[in-house]
Backbone atoms as SQL, in Angstrom:
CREATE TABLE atoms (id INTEGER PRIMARY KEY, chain TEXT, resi INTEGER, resn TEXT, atom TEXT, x REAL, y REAL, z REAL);
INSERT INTO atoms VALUES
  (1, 'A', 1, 'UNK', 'N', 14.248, -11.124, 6.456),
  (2, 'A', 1, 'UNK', 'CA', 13.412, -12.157, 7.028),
  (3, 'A', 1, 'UNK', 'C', 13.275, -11.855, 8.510),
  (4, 'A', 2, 'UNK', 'N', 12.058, -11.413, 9.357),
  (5, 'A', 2, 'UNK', 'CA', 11.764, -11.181, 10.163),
  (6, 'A', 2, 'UNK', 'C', 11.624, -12.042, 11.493),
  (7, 'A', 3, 'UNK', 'N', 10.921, -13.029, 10.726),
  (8, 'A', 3, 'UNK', 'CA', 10.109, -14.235, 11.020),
  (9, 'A', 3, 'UNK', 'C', 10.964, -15.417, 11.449),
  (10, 'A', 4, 'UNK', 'N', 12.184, -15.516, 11.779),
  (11, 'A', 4, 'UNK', 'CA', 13.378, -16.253, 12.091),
  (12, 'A', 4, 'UNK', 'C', 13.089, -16.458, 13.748),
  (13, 'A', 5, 'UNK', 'N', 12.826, -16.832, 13.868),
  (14, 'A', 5, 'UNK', 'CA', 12.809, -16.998, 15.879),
  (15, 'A', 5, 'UNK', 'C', 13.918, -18.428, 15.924),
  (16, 'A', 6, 'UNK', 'N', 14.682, -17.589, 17.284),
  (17, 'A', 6, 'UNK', 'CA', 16.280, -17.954, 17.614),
  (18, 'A', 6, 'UNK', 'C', 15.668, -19.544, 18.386),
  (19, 'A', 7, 'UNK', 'N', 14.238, -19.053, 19.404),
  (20, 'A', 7, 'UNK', 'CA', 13.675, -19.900, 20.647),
  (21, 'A', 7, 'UNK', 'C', 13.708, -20.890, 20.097),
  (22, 'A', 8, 'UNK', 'N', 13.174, -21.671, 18.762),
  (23, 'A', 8, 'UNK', 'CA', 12.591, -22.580, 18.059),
  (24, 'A', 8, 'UNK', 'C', 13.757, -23.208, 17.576),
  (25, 'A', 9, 'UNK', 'N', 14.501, -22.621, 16.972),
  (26, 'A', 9, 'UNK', 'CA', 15.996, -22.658, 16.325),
  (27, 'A', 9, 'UNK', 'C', 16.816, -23.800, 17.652),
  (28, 'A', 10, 'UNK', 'N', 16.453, -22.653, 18.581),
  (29, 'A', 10, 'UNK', 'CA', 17.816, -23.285, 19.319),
  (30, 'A', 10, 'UNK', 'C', 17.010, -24.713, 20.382),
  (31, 'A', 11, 'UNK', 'N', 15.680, -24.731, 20.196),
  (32, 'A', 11, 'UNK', 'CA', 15.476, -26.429, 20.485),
  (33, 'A', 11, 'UNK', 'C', 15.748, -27.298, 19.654),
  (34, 'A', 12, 'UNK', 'N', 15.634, -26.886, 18.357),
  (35, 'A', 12, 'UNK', 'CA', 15.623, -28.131, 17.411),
  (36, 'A', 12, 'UNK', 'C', 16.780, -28.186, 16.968),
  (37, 'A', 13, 'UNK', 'N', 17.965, -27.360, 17.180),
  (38, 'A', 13, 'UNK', 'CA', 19.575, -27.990, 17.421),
  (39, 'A', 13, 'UNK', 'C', 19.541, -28.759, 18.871),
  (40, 'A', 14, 'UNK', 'N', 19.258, -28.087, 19.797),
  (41, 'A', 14, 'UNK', 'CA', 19.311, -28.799, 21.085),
  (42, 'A', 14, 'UNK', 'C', 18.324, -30.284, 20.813),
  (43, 'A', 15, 'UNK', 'N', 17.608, -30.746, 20.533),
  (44, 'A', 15, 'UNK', 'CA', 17.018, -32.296, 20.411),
  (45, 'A', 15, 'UNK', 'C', 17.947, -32.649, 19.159),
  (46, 'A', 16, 'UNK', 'N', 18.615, -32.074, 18.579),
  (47, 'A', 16, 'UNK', 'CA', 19.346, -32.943, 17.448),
  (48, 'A', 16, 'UNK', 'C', 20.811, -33.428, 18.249),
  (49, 'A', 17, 'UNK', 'N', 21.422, -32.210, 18.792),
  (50, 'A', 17, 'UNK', 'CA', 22.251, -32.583, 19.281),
  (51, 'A', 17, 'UNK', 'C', 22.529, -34.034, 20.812),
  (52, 'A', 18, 'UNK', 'N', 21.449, -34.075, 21.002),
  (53, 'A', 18, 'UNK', 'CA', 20.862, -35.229, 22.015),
  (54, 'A', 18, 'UNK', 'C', 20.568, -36.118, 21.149),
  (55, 'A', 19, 'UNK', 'N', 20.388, -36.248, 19.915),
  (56, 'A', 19, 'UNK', 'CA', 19.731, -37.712, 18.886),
  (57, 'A', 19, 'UNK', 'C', 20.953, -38.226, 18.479),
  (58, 'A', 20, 'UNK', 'N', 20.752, -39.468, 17.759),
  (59, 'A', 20, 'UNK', 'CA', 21.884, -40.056, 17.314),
  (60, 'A', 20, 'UNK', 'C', 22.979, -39.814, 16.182),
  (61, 'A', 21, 'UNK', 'N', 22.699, -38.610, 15.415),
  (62, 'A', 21, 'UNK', 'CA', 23.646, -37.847, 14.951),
  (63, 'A', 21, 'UNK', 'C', 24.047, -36.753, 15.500),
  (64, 'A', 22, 'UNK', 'N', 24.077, -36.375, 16.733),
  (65, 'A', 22, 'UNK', 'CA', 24.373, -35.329, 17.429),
  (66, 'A', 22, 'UNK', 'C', 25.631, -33.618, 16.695),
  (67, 'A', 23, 'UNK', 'N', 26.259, -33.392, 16.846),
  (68, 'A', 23, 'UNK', 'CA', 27.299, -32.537, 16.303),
  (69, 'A', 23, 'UNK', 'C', 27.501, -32.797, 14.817),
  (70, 'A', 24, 'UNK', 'N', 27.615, -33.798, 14.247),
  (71, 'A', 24, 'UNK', 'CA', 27.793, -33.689, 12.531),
  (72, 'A', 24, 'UNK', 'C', 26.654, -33.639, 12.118),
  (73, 'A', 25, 'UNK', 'N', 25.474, -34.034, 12.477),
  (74, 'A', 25, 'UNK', 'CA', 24.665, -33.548, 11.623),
  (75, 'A', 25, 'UNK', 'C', 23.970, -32.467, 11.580),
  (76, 'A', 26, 'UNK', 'N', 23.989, -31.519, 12.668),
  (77, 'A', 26, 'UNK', 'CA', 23.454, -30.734, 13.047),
  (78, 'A', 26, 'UNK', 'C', 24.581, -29.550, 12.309),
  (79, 'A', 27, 'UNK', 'N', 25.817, -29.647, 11.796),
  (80, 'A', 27, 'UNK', 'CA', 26.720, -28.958, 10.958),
  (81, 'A', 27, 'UNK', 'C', 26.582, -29.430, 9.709),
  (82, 'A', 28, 'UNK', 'N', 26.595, -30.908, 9.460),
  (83, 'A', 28, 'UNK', 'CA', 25.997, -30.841, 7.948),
  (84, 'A', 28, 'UNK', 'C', 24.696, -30.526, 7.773),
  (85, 'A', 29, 'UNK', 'N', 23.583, -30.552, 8.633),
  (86, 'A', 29, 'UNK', 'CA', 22.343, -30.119, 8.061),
  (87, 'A', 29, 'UNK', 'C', 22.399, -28.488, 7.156),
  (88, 'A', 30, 'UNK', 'N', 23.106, -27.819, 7.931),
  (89, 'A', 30, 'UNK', 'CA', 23.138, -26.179, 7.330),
  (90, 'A', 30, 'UNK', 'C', 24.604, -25.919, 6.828),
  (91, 'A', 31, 'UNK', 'N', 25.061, -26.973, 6.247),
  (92, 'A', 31, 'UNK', 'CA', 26.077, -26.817, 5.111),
  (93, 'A', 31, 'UNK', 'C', 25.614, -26.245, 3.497),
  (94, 'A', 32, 'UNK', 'N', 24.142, -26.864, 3.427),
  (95, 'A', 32, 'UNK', 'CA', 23.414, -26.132, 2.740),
  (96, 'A', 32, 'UNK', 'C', 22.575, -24.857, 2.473),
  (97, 'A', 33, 'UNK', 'N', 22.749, -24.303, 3.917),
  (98, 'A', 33, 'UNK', 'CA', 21.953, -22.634, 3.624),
  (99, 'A', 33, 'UNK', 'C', 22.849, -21.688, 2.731),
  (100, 'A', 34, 'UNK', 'N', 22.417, -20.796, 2.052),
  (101, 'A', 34, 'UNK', 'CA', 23.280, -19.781, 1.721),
  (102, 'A', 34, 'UNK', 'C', 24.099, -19.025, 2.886),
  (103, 'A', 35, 'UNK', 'N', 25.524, -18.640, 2.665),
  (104, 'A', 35, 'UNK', 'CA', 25.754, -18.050, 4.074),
  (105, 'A', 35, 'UNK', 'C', 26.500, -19.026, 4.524),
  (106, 'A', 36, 'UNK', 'N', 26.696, -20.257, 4.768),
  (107, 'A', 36, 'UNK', 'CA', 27.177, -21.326, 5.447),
  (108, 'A', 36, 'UNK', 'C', 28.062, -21.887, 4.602),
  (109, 'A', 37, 'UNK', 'N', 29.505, -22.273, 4.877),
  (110, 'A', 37, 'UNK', 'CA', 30.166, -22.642, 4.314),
  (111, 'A', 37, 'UNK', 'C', 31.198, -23.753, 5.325),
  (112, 'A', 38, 'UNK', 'N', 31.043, -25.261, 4.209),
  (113, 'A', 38, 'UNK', 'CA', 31.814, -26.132, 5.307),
  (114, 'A', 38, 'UNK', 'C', 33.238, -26.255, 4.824),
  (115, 'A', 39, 'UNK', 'N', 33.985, -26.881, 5.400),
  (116, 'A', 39, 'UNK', 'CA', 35.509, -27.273, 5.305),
  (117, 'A', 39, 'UNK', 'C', 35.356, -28.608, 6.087),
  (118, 'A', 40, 'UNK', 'N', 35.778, -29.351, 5.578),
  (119, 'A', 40, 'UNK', 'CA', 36.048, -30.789, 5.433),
  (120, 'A', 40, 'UNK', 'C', 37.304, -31.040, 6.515),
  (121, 'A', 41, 'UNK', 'N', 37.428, -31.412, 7.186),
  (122, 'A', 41, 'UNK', 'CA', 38.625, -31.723, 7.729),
  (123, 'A', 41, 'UNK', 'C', 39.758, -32.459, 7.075),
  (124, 'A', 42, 'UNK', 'N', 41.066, -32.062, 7.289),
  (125, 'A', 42, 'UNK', 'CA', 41.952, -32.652, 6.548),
  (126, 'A', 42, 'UNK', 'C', 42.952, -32.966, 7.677),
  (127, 'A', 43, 'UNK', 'N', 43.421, -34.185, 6.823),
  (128, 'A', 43, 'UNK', 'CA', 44.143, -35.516, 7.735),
  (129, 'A', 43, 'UNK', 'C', 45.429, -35.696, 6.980),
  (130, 'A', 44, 'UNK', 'N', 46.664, -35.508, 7.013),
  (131, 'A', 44, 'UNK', 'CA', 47.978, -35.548, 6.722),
  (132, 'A', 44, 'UNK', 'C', 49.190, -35.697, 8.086),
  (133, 'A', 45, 'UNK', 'N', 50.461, -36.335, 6.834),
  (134, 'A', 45, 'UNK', 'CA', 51.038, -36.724, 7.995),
  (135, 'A', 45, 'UNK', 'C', 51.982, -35.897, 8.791),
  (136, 'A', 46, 'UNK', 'N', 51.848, -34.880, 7.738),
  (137, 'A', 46, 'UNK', 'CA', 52.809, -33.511, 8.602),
  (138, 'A', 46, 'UNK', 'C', 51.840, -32.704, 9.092),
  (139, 'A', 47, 'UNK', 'N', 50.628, -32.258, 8.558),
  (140, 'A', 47, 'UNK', 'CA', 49.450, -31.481, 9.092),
  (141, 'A', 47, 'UNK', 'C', 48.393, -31.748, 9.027),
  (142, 'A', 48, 'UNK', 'N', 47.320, -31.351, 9.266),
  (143, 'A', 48, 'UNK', 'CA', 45.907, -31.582, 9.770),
  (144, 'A', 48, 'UNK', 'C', 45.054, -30.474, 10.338),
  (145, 'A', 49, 'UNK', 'N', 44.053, -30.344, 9.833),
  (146, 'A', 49, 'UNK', 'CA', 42.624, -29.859, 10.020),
  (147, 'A', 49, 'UNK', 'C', 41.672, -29.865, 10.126),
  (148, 'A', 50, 'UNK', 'N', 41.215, -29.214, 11.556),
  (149, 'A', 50, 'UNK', 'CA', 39.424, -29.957, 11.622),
  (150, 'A', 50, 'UNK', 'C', 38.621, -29.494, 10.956),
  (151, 'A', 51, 'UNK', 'N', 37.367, -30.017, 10.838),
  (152, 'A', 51, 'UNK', 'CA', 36.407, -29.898, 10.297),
  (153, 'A', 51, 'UNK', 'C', 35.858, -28.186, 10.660),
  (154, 'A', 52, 'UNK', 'N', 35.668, -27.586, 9.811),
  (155, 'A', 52, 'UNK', 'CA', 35.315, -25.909, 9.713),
  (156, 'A', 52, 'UNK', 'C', 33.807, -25.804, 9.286),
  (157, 'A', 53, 'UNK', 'N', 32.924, -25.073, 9.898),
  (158, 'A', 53, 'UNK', 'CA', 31.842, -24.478, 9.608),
  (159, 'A', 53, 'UNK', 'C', 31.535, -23.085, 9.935),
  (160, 'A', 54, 'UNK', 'N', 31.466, -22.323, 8.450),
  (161, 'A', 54, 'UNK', 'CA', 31.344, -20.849, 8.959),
  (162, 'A', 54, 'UNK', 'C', 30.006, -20.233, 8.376),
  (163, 'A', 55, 'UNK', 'N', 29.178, -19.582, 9.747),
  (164, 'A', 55, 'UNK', 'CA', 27.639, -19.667, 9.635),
  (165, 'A', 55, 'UNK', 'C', 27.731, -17.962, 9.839),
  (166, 'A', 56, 'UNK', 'N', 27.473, -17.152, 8.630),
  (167, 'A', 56, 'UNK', 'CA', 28.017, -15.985, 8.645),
  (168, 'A', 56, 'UNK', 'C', 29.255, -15.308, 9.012),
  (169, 'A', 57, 'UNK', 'N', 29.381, -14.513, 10.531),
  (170, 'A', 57, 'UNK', 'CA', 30.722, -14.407, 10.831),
  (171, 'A', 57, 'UNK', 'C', 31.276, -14.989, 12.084),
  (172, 'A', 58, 'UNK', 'N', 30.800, -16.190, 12.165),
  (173, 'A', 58, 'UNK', 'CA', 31.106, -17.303, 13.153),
  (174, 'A', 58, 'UNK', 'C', 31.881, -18.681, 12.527),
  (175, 'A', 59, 'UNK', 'N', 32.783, -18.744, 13.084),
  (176, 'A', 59, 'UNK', 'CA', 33.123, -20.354, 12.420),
  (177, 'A', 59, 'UNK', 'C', 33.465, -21.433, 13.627),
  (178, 'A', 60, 'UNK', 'N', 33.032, -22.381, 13.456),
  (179, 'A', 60, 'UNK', 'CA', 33.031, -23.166, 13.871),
  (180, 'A', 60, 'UNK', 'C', 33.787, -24.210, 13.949),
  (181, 'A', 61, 'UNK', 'N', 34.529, -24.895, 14.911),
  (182, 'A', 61, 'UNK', 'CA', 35.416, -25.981, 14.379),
  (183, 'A', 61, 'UNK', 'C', 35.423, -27.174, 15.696),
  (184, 'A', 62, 'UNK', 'N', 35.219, -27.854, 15.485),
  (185, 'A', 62, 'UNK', 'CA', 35.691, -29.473, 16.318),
  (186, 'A', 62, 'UNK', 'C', 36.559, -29.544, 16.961),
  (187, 'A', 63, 'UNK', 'N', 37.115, -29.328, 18.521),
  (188, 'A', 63, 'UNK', 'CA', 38.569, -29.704, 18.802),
  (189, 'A', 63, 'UNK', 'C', 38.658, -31.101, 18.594),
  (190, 'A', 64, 'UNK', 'N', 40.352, -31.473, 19.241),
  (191, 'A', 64, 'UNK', 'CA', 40.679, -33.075, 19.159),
  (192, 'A', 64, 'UNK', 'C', 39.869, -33.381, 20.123),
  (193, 'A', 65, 'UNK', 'N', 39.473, -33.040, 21.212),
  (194, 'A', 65, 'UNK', 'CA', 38.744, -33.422, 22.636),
  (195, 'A', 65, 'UNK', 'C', 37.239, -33.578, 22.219),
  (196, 'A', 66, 'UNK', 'N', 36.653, -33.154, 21.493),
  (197, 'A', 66, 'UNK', 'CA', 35.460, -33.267, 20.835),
  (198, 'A', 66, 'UNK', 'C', 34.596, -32.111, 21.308),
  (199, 'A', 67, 'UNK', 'N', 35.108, -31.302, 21.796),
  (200, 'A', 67, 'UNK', 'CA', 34.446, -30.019, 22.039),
  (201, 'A', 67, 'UNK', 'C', 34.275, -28.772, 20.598),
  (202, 'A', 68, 'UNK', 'N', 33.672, -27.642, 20.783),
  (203, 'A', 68, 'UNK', 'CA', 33.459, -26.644, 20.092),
  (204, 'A', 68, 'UNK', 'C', 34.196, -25.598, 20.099),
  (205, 'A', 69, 'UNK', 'N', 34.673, -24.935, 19.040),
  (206, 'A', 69, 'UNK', 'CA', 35.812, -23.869, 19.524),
  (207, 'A', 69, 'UNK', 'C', 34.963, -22.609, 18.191),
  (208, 'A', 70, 'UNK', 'N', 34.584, -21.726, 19.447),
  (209, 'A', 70, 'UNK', 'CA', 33.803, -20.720, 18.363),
  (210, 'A', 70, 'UNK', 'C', 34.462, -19.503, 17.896),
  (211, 'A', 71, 'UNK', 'N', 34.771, -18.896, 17.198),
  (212, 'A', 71, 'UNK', 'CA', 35.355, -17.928, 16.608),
  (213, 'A', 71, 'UNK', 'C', 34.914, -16.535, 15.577),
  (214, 'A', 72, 'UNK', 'N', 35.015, -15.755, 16.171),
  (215, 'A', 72, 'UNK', 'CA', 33.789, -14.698, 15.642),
  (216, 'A', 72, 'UNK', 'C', 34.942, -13.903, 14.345),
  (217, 'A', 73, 'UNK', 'N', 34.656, -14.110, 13.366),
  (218, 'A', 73, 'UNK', 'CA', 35.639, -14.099, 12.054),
  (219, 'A', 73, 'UNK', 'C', 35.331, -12.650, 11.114),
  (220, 'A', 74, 'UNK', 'N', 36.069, -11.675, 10.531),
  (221, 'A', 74, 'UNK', 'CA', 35.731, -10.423, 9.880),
  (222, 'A', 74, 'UNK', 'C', 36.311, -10.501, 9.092),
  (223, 'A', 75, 'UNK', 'N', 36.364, -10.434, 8.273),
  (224, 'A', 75, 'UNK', 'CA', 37.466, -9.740, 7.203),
  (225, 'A', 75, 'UNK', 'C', 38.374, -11.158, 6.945),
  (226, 'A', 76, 'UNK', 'N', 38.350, -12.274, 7.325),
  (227, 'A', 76, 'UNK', 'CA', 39.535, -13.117, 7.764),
  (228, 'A', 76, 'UNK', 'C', 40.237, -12.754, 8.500),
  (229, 'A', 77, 'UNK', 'N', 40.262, -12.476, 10.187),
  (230, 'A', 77, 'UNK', 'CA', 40.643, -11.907, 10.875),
  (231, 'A', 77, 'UNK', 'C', 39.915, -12.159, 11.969),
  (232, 'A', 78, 'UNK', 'N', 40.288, -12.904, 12.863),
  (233, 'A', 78, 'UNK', 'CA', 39.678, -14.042, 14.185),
  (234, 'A', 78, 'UNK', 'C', 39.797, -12.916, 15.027),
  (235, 'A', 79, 'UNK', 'N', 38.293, -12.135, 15.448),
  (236, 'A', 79, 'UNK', 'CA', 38.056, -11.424, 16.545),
  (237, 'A', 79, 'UNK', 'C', 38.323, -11.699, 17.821),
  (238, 'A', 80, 'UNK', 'N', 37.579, -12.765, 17.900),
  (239, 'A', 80, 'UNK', 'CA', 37.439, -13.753, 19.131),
  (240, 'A', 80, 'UNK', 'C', 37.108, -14.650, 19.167),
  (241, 'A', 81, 'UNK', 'N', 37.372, -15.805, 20.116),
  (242, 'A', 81, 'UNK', 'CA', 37.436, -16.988, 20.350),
  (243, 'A', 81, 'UNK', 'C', 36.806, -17.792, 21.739),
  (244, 'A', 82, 'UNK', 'N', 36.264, -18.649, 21.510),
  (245, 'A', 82, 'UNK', 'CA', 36.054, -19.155, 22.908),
  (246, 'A', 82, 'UNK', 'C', 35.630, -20.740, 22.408),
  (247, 'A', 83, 'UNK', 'N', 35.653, -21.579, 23.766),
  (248, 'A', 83, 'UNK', 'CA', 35.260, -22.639, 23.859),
  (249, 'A', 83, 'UNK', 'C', 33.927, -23.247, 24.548),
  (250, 'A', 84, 'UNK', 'N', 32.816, -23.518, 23.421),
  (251, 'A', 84, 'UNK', 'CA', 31.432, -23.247, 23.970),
  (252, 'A', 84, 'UNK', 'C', 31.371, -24.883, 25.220),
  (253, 'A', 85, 'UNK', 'N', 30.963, -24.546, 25.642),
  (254, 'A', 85, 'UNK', 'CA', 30.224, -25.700, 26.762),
  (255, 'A', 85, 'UNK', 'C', 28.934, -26.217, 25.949),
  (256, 'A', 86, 'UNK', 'N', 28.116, -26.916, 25.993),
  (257, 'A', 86, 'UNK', 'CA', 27.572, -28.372, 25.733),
  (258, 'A', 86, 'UNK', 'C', 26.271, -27.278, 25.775),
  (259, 'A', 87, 'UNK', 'N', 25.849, -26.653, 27.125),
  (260, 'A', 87, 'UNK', 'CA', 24.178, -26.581, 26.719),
  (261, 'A', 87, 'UNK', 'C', 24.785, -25.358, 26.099),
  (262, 'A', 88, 'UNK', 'N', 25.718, -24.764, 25.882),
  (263, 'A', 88, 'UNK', 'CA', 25.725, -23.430, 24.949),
  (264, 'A', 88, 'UNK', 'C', 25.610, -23.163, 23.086),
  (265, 'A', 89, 'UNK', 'N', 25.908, -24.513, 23.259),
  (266, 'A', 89, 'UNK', 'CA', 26.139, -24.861, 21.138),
  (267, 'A', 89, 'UNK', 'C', 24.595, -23.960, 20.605),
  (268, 'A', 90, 'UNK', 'N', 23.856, -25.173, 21.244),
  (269, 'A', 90, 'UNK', 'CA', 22.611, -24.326, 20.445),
  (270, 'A', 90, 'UNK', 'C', 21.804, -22.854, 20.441),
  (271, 'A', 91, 'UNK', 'N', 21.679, -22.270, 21.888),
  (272, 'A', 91, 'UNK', 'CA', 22.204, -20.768, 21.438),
  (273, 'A', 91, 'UNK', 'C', 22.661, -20.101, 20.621),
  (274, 'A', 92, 'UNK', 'N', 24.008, -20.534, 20.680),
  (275, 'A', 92, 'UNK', 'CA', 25.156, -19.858, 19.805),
  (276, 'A', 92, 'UNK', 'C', 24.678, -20.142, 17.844),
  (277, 'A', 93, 'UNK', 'N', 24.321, -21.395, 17.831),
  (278, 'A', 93, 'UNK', 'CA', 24.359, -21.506, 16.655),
  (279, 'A', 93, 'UNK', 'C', 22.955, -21.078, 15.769),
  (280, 'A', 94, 'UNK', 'N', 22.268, -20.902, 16.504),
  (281, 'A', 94, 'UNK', 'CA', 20.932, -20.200, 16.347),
  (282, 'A', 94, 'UNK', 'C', 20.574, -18.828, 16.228),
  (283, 'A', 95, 'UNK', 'N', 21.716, -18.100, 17.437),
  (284, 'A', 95, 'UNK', 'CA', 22.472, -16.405, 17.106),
  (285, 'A', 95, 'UNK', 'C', 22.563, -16.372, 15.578),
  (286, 'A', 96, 'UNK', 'N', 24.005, -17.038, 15.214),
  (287, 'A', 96, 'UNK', 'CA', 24.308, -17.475, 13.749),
  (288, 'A', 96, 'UNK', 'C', 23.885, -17.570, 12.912),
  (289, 'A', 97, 'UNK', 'N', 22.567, -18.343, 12.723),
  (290, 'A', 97, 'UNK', 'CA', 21.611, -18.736, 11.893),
  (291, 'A', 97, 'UNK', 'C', 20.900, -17.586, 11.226),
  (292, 'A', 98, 'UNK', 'N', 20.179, -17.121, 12.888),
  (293, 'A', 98, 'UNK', 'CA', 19.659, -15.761, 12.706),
  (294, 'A', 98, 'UNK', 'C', 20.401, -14.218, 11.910),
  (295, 'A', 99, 'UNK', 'N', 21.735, -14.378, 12.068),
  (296, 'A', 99, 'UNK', 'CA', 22.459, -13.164, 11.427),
  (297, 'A', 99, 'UNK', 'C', 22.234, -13.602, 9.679),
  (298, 'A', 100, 'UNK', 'N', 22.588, -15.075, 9.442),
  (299, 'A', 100, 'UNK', 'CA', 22.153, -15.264, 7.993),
  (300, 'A', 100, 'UNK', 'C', 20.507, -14.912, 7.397),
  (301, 'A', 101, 'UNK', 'N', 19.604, -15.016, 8.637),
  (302, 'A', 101, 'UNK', 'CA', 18.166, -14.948, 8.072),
  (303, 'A', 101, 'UNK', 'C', 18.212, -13.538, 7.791),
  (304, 'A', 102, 'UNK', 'N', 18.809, -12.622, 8.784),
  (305, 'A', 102, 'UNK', 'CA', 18.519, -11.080, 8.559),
  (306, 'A', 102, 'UNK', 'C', 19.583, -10.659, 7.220),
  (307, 'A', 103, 'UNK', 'N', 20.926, -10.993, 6.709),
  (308, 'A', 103, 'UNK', 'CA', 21.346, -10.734, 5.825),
  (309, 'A', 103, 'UNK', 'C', 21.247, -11.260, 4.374),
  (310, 'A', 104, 'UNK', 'N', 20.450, -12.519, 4.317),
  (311, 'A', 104, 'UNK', 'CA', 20.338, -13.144, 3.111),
  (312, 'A', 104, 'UNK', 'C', 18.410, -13.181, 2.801),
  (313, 'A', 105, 'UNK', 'N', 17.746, -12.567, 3.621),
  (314, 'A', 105, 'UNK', 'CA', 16.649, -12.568, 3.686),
  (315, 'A', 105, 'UNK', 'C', 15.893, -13.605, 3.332),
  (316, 'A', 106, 'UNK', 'N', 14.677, -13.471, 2.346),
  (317, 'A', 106, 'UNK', 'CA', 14.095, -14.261, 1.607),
  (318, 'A', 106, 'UNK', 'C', 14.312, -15.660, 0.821),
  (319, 'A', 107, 'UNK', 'N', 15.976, -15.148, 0.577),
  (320, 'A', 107, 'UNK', 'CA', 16.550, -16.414, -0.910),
  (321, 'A', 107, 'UNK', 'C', 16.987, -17.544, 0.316),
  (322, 'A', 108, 'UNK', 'N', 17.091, -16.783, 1.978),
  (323, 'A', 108, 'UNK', 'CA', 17.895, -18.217, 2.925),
  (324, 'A', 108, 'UNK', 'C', 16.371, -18.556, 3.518),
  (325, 'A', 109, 'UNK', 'N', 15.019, -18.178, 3.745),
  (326, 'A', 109, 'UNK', 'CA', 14.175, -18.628, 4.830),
  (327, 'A', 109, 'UNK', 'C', 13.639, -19.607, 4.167),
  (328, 'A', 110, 'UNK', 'N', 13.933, -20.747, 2.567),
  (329, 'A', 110, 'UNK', 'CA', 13.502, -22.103, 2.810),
  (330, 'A', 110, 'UNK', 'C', 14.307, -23.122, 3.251),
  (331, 'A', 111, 'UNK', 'N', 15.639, -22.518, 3.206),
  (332, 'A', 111, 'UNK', 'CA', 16.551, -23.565, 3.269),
  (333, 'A', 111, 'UNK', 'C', 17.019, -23.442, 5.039),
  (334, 'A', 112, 'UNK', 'N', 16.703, -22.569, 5.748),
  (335, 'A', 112, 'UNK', 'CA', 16.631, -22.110, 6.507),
  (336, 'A', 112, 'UNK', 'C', 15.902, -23.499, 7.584),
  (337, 'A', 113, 'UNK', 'N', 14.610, -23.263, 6.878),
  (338, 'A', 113, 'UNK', 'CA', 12.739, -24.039, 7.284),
  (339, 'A', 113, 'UNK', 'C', 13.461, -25.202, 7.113),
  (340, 'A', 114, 'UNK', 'N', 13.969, -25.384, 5.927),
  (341, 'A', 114, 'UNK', 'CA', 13.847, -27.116, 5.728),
  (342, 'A', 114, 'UNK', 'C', 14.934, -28.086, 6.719),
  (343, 'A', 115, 'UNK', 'N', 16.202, -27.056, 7.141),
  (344, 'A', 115, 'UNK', 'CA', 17.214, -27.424, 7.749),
  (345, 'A', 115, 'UNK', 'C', 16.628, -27.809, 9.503),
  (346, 'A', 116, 'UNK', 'N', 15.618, -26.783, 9.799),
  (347, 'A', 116, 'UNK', 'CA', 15.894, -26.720, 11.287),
  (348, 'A', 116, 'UNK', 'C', 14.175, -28.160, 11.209),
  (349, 'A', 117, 'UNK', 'N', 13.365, -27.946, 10.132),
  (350, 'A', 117, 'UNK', 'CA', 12.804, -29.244, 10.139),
  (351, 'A', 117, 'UNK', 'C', 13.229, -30.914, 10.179),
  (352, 'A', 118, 'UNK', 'N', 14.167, -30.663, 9.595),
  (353, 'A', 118, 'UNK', 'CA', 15.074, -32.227, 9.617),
  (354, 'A', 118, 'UNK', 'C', 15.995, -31.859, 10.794),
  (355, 'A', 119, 'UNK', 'N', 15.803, -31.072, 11.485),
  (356, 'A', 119, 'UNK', 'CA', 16.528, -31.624, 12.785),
  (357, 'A', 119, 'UNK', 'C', 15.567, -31.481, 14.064),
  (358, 'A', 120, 'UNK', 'N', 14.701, -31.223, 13.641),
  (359, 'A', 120, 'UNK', 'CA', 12.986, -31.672, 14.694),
  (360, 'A', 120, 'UNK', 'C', 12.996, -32.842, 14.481),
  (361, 'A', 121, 'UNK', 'N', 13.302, -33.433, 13.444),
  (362, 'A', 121, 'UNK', 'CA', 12.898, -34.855, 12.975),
  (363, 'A', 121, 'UNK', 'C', 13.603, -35.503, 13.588),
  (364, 'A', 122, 'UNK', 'N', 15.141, -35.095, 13.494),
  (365, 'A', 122, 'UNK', 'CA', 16.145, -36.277, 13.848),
  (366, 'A', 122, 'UNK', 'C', 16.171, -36.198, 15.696),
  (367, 'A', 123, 'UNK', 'N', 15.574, -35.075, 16.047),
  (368, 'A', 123, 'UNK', 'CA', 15.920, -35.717, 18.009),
  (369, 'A', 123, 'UNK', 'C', 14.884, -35.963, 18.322);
């Protein structure tokens, strides 16, 4: 899929993330692409886990502070790590997006369309 532009991508996370579902929905919206896989956060009284989203070989996770902690993932094997800043999310997650459009081609560019449309909608 050629036809993936990051520019477009990364406004219509950026106005979602400014609307009133800001950060969860903009991770559940593309819980549904192929390629994207969520983890639920888990809440126990000896342990606990945040909420996980992995958008090819990026995963994504929620700190306690409510920030983003990005992690560039291979093999299961955490390359690197960093903690994105606020105007950086949508960039980043649009990079992401884009690595799924070029590896899943055709079978990801409706679910792709329909995801980054409902989040034009929502900011």
């Amino acid at each position: 899929m050629t036809d993936f532009d990051t520019g477009v991508a990364a406004q219509a996370i950026a106005g979602a993330l400014d609307g009133p579902g800001g950060l969860g929905l903009v991770l559940n919206v593309f819980a549904g692409v192929p390629g994207v896989t969520r983890t639920p956060a888990k809440r126990g009284m000896f342990r606990s886990e945040p909420e996980r989203v992995q958008i090819g070989s990026w995963r994504y996770e929620v700190t306690r502070d409510g920030r983003i902690s990005a992690a560039h993932v291979v093999g299961g094997i955490v390359l690197a790590e960093e903690l994105l800043p606020a105007q950086g999310i949508a960039p980043h997650l649009a990079r992401a997006l884009a690595e799924i459009a070029t590896s899943y081609g055709n079978s990801a560019a409706p679910h792709l369309q329909a995801a980054l449309e409902v989040l034009a909608g929502a900011g």
